[in-house]
C-alpha positions as CSV (number, residue, x, y, z in Angstrom):
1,X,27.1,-26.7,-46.6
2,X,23.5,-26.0,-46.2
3,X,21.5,-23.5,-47.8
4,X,21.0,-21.4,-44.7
5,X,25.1,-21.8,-43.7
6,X,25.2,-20.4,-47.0
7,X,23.2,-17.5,-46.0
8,X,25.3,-16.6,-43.0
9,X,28.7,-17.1,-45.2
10,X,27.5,-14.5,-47.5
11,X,26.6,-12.1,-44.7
12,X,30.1,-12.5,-43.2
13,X,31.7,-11.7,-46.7
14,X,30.6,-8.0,-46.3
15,X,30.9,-7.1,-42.9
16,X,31.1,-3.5,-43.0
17,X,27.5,-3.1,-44.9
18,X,26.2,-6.5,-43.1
19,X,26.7,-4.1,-39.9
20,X,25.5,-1.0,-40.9
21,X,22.5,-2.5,-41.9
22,X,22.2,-3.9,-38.7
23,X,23.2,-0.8,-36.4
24,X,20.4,1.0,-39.1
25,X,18.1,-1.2,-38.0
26,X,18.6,-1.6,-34.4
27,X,18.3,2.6,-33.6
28,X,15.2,2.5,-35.7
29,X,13.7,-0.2,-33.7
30,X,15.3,1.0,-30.2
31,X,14.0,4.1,-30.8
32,X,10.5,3.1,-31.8
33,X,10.6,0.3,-28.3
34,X,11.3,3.4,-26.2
35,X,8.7,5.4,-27.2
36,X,6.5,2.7,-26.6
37,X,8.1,1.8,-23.4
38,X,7.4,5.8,-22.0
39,X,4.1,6.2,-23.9
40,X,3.2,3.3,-22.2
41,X,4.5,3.7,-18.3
42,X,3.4,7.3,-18.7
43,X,-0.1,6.9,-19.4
44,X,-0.2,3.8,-16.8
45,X,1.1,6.4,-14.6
46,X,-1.2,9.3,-14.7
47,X,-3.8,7.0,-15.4
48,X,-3.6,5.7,-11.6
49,X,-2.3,9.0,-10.1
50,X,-5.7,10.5,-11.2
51,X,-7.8,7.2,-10.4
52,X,-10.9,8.6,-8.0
53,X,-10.4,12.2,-8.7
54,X,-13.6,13.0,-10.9
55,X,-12.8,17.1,-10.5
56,X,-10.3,19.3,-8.8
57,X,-11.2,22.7,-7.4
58,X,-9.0,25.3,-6.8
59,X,-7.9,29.0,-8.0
60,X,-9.1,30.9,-11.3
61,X,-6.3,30.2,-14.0
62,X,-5.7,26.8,-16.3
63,X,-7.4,23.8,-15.7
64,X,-4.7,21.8,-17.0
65,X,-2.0,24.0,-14.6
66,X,-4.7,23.3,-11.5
67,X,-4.4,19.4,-12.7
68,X,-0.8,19.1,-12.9
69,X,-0.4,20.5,-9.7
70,X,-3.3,19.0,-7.3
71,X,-3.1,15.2,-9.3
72,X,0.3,15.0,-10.6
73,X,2.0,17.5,-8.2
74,X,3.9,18.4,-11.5
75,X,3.5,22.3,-11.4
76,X,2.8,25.0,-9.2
77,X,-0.7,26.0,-8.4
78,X,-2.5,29.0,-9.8
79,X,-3.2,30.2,-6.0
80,X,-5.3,29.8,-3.2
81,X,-8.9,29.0,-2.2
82,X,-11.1,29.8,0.8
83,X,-10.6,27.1,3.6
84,X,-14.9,27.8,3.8
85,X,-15.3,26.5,0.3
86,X,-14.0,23.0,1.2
87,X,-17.5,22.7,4.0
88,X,-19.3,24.2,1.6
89,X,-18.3,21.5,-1.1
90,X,-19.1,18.7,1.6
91,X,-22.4,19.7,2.2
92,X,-22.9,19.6,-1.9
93,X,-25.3,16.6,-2.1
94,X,-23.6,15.9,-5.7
95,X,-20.0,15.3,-3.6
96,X,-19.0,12.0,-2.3
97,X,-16.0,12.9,-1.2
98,X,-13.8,16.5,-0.8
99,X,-10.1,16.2,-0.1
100,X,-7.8,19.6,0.7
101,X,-4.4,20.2,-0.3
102,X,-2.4,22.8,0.6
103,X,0.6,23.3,-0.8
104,X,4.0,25.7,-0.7
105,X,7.0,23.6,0.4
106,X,9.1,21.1,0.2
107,X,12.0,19.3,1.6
108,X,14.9,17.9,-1.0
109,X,12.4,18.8,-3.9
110,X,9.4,16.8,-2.6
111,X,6.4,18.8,-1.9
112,X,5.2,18.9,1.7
113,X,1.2,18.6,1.6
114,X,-1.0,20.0,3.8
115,X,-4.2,17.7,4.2
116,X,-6.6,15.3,6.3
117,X,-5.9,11.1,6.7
118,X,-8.4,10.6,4.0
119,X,-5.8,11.3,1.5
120,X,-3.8,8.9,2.2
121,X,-6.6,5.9,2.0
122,X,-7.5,7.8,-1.0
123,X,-4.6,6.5,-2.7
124,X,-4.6,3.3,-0.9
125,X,-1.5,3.5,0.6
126,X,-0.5,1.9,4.3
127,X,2.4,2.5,6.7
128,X,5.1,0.5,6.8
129,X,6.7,2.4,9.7
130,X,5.3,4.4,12.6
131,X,2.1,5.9,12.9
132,X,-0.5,8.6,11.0
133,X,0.4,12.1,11.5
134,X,-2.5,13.5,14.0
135,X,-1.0,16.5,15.5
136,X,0.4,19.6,14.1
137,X,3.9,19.7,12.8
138,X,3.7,15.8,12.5
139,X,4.8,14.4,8.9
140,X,4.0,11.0,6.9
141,X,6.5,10.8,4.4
142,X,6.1,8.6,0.6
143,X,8.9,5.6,0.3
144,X,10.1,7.5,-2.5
145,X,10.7,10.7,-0.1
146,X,12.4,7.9,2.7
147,X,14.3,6.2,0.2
148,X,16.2,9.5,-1.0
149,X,16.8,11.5,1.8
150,X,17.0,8.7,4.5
151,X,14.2,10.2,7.0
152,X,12.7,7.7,9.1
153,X,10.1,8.0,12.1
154,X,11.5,10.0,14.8
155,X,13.8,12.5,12.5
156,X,13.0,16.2,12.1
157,X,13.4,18.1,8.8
158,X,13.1,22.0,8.2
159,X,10.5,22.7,5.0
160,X,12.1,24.8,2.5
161,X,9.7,27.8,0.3
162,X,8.8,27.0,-2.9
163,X,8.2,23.5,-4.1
164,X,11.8,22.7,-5.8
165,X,14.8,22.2,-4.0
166,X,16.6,25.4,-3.0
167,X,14.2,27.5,-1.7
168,X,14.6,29.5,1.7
169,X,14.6,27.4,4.9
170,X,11.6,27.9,7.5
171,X,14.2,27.6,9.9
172,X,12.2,27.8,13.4
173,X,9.4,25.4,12.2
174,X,10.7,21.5,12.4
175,X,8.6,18.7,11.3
176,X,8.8,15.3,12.9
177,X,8.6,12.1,10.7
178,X,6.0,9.9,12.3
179,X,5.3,7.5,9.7
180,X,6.4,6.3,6.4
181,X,4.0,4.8,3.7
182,X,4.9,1.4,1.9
183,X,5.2,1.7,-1.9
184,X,2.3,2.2,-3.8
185,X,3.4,3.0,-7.1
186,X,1.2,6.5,-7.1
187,X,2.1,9.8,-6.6
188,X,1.5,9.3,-2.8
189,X,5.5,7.9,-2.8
190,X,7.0,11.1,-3.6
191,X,5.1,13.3,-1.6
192,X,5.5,14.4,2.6
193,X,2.3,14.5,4.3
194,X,1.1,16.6,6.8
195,X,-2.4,18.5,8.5
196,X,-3.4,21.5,7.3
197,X,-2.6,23.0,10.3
198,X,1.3,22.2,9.8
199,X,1.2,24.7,6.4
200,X,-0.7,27.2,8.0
201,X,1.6,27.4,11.3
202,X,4.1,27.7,9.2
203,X,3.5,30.5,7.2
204,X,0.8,32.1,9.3
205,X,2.0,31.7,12.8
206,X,1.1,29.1,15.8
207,X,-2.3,30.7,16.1
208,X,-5.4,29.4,13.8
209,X,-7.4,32.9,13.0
210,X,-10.9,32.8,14.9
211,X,-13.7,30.7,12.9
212,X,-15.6,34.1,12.6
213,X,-14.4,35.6,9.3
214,X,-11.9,32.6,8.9
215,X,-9.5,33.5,6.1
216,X,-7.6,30.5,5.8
217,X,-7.0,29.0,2.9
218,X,-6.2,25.9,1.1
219,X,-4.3,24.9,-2.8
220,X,-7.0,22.9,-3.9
221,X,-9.9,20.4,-3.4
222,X,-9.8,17.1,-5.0
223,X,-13.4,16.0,-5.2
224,X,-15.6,12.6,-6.2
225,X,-18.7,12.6,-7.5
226,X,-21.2,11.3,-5.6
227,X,-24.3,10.4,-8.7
228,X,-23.5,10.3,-12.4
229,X,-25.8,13.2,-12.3
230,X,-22.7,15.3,-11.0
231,X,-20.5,14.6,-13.9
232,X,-23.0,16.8,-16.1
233,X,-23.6,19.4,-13.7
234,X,-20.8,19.8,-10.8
235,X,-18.0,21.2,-12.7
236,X,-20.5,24.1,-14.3
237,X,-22.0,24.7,-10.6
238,X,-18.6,25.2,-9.3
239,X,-17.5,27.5,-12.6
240,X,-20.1,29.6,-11.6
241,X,-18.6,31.0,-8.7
242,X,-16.4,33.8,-9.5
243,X,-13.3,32.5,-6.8
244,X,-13.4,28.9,-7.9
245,X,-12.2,26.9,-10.8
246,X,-13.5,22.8,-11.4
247,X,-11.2,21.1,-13.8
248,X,-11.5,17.4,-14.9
249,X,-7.8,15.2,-14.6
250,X,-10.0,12.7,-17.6
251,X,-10.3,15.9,-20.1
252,X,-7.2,17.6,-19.3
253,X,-5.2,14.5,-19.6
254,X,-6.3,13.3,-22.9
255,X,-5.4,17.3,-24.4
256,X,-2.1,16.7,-22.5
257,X,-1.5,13.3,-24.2
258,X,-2.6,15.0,-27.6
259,X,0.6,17.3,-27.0
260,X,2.6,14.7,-26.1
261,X,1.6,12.7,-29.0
262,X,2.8,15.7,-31.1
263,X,6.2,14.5,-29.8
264,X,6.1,10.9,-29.5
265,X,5.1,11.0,-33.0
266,X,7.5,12.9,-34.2
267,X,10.6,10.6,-32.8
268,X,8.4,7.3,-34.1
269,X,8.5,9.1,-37.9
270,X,12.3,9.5,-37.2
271,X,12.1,6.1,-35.8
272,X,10.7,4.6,-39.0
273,X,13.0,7.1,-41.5
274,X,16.1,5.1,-39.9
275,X,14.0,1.5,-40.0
276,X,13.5,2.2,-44.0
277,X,17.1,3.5,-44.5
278,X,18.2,0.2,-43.1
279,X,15.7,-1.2,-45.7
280,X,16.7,0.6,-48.2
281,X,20.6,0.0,-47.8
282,X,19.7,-4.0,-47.4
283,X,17.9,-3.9,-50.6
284,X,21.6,-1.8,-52.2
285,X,23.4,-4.3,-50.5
286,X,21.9,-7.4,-51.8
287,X,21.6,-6.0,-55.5
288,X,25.1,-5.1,-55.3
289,X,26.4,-8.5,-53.9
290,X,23.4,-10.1,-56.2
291,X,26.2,-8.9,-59.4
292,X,29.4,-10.3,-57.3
293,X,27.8,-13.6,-57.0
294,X,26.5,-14.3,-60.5
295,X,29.1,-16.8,-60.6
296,X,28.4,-18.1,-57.2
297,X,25.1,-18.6,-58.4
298,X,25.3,-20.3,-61.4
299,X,27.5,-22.8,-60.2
300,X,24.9,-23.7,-57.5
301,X,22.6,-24.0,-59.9
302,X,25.3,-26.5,-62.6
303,X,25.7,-28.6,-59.3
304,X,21.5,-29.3,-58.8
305,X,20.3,-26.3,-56.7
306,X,16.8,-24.9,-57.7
307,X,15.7,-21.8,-58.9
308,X,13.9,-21.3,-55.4
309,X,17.3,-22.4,-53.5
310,X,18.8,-19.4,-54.5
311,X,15.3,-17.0,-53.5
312,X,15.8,-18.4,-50.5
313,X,19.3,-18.3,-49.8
314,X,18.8,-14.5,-50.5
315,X,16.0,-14.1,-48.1
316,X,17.6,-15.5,-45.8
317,X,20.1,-13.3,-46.0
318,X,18.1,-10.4,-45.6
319,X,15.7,-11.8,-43.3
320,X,18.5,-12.6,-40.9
321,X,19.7,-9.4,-41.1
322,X,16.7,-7.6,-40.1
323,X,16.2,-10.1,-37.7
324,X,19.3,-9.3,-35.9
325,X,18.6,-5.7,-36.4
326,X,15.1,-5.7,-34.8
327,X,16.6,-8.4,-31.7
328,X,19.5,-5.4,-30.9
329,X,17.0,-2.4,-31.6
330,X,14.3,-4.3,-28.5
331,X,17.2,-4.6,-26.1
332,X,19.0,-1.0,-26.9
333,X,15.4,0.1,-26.0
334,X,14.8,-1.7,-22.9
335,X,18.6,-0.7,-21.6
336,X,17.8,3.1,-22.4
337,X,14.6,3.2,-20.5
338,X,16.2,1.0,-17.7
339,X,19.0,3.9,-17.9
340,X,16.9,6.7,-18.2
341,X,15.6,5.7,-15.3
342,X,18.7,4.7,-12.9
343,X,19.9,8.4,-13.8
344,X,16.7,10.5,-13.7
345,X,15.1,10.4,-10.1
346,X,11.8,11.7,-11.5
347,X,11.6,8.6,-13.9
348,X,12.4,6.2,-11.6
349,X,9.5,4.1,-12.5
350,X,10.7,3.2,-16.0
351,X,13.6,1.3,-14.2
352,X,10.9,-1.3,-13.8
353,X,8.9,-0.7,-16.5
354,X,11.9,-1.3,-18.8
355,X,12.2,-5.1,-18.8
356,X,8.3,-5.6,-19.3
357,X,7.7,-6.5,-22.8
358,X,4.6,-4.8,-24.6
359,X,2.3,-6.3,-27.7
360,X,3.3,-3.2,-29.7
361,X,7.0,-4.6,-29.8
362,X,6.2,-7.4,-31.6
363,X,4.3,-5.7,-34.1
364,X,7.8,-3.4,-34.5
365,X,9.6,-6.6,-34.8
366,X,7.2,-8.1,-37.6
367,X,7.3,-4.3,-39.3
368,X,11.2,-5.0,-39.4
369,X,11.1,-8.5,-40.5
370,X,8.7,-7.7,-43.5
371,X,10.7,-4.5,-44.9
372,X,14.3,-7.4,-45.0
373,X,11.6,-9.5,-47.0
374,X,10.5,-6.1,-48.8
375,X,14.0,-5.8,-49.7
376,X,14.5,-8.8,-50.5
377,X,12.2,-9.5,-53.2
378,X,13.3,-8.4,-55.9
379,X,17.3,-9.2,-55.9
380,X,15.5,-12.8,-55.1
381,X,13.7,-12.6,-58.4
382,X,16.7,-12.0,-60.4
383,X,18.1,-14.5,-59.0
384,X,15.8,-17.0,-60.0
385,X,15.6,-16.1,-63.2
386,X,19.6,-16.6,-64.0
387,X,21.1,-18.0,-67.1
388,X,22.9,-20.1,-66.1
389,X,25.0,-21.2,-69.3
390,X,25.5,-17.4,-70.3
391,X,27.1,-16.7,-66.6
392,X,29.2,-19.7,-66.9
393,X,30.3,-19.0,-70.2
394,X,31.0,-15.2,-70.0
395,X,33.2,-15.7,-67.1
C-alpha cells in the first residue's frame, strides 16, 4: 500500500468526523463562492446599466432614490419635473445628450417608459422583431418583458397604475406591441417602451395641453456630459434650481455598494467562522486519531518508513480533506446562484453568471487548502517525533 492509499484508508476509518469536516468545509466555502458570485454579477450589472449616464435630473428628494429609479428602474421616483426643463437642458452647452423618462405603469410588473428612440440606442439595443414605436400608444417591449408574458408585435396589453404588478387597470387605453428588442443584458430587457405621448394620453387625456403655459411633465432626465468641464459644474448648476435635483449613478452607487458591503461582509465572516470550525474540528480529529494510531505508526516506522513518511501520510490526510471540502463548497455555490436564479425572475442573470468561474475562488480554495495544512502541522510533528521502541513495547 502506498503512503497516500494509506492516507485515504485512514480517512475512511472515521467516517462520521471525515464527513463533517467535509460538509464544515463545503458551507464555508459555498457560502463564501456565492457571495462572490452576486458581489460580482451585481456590480457587473449596475456597472453597465449606468454606463453613459454621467447625471440624472429629476424631482427634489434622494439622489440615490432618483438613481434607483431612472438607472436601475429599482424604486419609485420622488415625483415629477417640468416637460420645459428637458429643452432647457438641451440647449445647456455642457449637455451632450438629455434623455426623458416618464414613468407610472406597468404591465406584469415591468415598467412601461415613457421616452424618445434615443433611449433605446442609448443602451445599444436592436430589434429583433417588428419595428420602433413612432406613434402614440405604440410599445417596444425588452426580451425579458417578451419572454415572460408572451407579447409579440401585433398584441395589445392594458397598463396597470403603479409600477408592481397589481395595480388598477387603465382599461380604455390599449398599447400595441410593435417591436421587441434582442437581448442586451442591460436594463433595457426588462423594460416596455413607449413615447411620451403614450403616458401622458393615458393619464391626461387624448389632448396634449397647448405649448403656451405647457404643464406637462416628465420622471426624470438622464443626461451626458458634453466637456469634462461639466463634471465639476453641471450637477451644482442644476442643484441650484429650486424644482430640480442632479444626482450622479458613479457616487450614489459606490455609497450603495458600501451598504451592501455591510452585508456581503457580514455572511463572508460567517463564511469564514464555518471554514475555521471545519479547521478546527480537522485539527481534533487528527490529534485524536493521531493517539489511536500510535501503534499504527510505530509499526511503519519498525518496517522502514521515515520520520517524514508519517508527516506526510498525515497531511495528506488533512489536505485531502480540505481539498474535498473546498471542491463541494465551489459547486454548492455555483448550484445556489444557478438556483437562485431559476426561481427569482428578478435575478435571472445569475443563472448565467453561476457557471463562470472567478479569480477570487481560487484564492478561497488555496485559503481552504492552507488551514487542512494549518491543522495539520502539528499532529504531523508528533508524529515524527515517535518512540518507536516505547510504543511497541507499552502495547
Amino acid at each position: 500500500m502506498t503512503l497516500s492509499a494509506l492516507a485515504f484508508a485512514y480517512a475512511r476509518r472515521r467516517p462520521l468526523a471525515t464527513i463533517l469536516v467535509v460538509v464544515l468545509a463545503a458551507l464555508g466555502v459555498g457560502i463564501a463562492v456565492l457571495t462572490l458570485i452576486l458581489s460580482g454579477e451585481l456590480d457587473t450589472r449596475m456597472r453597465r446599466d449606468a454606463e453613459g449616464v454621467d447625471l440624472v435630473v429629476g424631482a427634489k428628494g434622494s439622489p440615490l432614490q432618483l438613481v434607483l429609479a431612472g438607472v436601475y428602474h429599482a424604486d419609485v421616483p420622488p415625483g415629477n419635473i417640468p416637460y420645459a426643463a428637458l429643452a432647457a437642458l438641451r440647449a445647456n452647452p455642457q449637455v451632450a445628450s438629455a434623455i426623458p423618462l416618464a414613468l407610472g405603469d406597468s404591465v406584469a410588473g415591468f415598467r412601461i417608459v415613457g421616452t424618445e428612440p434615443a433611449l433605446v440606442q442609448h443602451y445599444g439595443a436592436s430589434l429583433a422583431q417588428g419595428t420602433m414605436f413612432g406613434a402614440p400608444m405604440e410599445a417596444v417591449i425588452g426580451s425579458d418583458v417578451a419572454k415572460a408574458t408572451g407579447l409579440a408585435p401585433g398584441t395589445s396589453f392594458e397598463g396597470t397604475h403603479g409600477l408592481a404588478a397589481g395595480g388598477g387597470a387603465h382599461a380604455d387605453h390599449d398599447y400595441k406591441v410593435v417591436g421587441v428588442l434582442a437581448p442586451t443584458g442591460r436594463v433595457v430587457d426588462r423594460l416596455v417602451l413607449t413615447p411620451l405621448q403614450s403616458v401622458w394620453d393615458v393619464h391626461e387625456g387624448p389632448h396634449p395641453r397647448p405649448v403656451a403655459g405647457d404643464r406637462r411633465e416628465v420622471t426624470m432626465i438622464l443626461l451626458r456630459y458634453a466637456t469634462p468641464l461639466a463634471a465639476a459644474t453641471l450637477a451644482r448648476e442644476i442643484n441650484a434650481q429650486g424644482a430640480l435635483v442632479a444626482a450622479s449613478p458613479a457616487v450614489e452607487t459606490a455609497r450603495l455598494f458600501t451598504v451592501f458591503g455591510v452585508g456581503l461582509g457580514v455572511v463572508r465572516a460567517f463564511a469564514g467562522v464555518l471554514v475555521g470550525a471545519s479547521i478546527l474540528l480537522l485539527f481534533v480529529a487528527l490529534a485524536q486519531a493521531l493517539e489511536e494510531r500510535r501503534y499504527d505508526l510505530a509499526i511503519l516506522r519498525a518496517l522502514g518508513a521515515r520520520a517524514r513518511d508519517l508527516v506526510f501520510v498525515l497531511m495528506a490526510e488533512s489536505v485531502a480533506l480540505a481539498l474535498a471540502g473546498a471542491a463541494l463548497g465551489v459547486a454548492l455555490g455555483h448550484l445556489a446562484a444557478a438556483t437562485i436564479g431559476a426561481w427569482l425572475p428578478a435575478a435571472a442573470p445569475l443563472a448565467g453568471a453561476a457557471w463562470r468561474l472567478t479569480g477570487d475562488e481560487g484564492l478561497v480554495v488555496v485559503l481552504a487548502v492552507a488551514g487542512g495544512i494549518l491543522a495539520a502541522c502539528w499532529p504531523a510533528w508528533r508524529a515524527s517525533r515517535l518512540d518507536v521502541a516505547a510504543t511497541l513495547s507499552d502495547s
